[in-house]
C-alpha positions in Angstrom: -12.7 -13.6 4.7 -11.7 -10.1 4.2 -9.1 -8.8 1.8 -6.8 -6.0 2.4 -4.1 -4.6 -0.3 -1.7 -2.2 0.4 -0.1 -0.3 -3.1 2.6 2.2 -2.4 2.4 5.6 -3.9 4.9 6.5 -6.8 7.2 9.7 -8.2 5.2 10.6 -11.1 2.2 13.0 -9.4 0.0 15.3 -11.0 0.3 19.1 -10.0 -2.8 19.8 -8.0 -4.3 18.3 -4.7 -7.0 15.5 -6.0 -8.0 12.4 -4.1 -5.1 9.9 -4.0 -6.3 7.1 -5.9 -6.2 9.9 -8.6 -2.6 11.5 -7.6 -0.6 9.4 -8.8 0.1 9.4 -12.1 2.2 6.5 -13.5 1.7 3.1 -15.7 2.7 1.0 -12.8 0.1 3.1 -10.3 -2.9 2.7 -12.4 -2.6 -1.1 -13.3 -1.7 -1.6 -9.6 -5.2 0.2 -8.8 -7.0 -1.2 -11.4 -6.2 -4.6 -10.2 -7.0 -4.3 -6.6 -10.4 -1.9 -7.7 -11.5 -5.3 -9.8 -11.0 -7.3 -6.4 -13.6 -4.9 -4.5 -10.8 -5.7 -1.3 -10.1 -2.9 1.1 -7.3 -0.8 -0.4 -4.8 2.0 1.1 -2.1 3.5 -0.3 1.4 3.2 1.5 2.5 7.0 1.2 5.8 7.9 1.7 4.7 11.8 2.9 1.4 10.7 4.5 1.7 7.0 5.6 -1.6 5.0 5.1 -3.8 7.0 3.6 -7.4 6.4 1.9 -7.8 6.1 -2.0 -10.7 9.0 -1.6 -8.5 11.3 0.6 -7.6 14.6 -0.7 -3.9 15.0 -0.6 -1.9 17.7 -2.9 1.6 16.6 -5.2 4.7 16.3 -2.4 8.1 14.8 -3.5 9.1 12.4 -0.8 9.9 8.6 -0.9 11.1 6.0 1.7 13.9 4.7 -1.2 16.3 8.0 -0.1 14.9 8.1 3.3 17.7 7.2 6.8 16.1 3.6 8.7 15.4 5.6 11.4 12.7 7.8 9.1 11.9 4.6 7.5 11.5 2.6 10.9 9.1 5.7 12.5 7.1 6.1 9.0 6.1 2.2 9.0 5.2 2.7 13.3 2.8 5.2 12.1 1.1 2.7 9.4 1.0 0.4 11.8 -1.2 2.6 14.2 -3.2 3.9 11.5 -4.1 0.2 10.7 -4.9 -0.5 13.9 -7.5 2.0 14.2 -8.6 1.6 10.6 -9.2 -2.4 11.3 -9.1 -3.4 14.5 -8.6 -6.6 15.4 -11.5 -7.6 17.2 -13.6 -10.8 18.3 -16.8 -8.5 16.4 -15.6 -9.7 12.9 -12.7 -7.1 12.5 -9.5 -8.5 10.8 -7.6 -11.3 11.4 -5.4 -14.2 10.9 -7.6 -16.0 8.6 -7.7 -12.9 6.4 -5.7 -11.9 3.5 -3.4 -9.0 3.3 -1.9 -8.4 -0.6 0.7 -6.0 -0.8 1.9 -4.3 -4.0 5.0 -2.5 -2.7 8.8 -3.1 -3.0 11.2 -4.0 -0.3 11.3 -0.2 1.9 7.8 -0.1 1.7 7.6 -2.9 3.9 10.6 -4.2 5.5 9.5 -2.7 9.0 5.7 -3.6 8.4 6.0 -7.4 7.2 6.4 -8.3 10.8 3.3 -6.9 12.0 1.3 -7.5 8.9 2.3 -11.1 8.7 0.9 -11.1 12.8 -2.7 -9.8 11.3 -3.0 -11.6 8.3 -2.4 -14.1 5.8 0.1 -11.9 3.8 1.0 -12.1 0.3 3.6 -10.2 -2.0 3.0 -11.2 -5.2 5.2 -9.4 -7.0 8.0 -9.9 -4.9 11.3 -9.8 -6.7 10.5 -8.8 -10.0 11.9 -5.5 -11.6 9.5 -2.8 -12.9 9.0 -4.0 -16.2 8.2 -7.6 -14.9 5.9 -5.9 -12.4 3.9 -3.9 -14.9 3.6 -7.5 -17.0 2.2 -9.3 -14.3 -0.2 -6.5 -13.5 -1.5 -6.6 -16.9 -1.4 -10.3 -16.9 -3.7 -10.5 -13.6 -6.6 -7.9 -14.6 
C-alpha cells in the first residue's frame, strides 16, 4: 500500500528561488511538511503558479493563489495536476497506484474541489483536516507529529 499526500503551497515565500519544500515559509507549511516527511509517503505540493510540483524542485517566490483565482483558471489549473499525476504515478497493473492506496490531502476547499473527483477514482482519499479553520489546522498538525 502506497501513500500519497498532497499539501498546497501558501502566501508567505521566501525571496529567492530554493527548492519548494524550502519556499515556503509559514507555521502552517512546515508542520504540514514535517508531518507528511515523518510518514516517508510520496509528497507534492499543490502550487497555485506551478500545479504539482516536486518538494526538491527549484522554483523562485511568485504571488499567485487559486483563493482569488475565476473557476475557469481554477478548473484548467486542477486538469493540469491531474495530467501531471498521471505521468508521475501511473496507474498500472506493474504495481503503480491504485484503489487500494491512500491519498491524504492537506489543502482547503479550491485546492481541490476539481481534483476530489479524480483523486477519489485513484485512491482511497482522505482530508483530514477538512473543515477546520487555520488555527484548528495548525493544532491538529502539531497534535499528529
Amino acid at each position: 500500500m502506497t501513500d500519497i499526500y498532497l499539501v498546497s503551497c501558501v502566501g508567505e515565500k521566501h525571496n529567492r528561488a530554493m527548492p519548494a519544500k524550502d519556499l515556503y515559509a509559514s507555521d502552517w507549511f512546515t508542520k504540514a511538511r514535517q508531518y507528511v516527511e515523518r510518514r516517508e509517503g510520496v509528497w507534492y505540493i499543490l502550487s497555485a503558479k506551478h500545479g504539482l510540483i516536486y518538494p526538491d524542485q527549484v522554483v523562485g517566490p511568485y504571488e499567485q493563489t487559486l483563493n482569488r483565482m475565476p473557476i475557469a483558471e481554477r478548473r484548467i489549473w486542477a486538469q493540469r495536476v491531474r495530467e501531471r499525476l498521471d505521468v508521475q504515478l501511473p496507474a498500472d497493473l506493474n504495481g503503480g497506484p491504485g484503489k487500494g492506496d491512500r491519498c491524504v490531502v492537506l489543502a482547503g476547499i479550491r485546492y481541490r474541489e476539481f481534483l476530489i473527483d479524480y483523486l477519489t477514482g485513484r485512491f482511497t482519499v482522505e482530508i483530514p483536516m477538512d473543515g477546520l479553520a487555520i488555527g484548528k489546522q495548525l493544532q491538529w498538525l502539531k497534535n499528529h507529529r
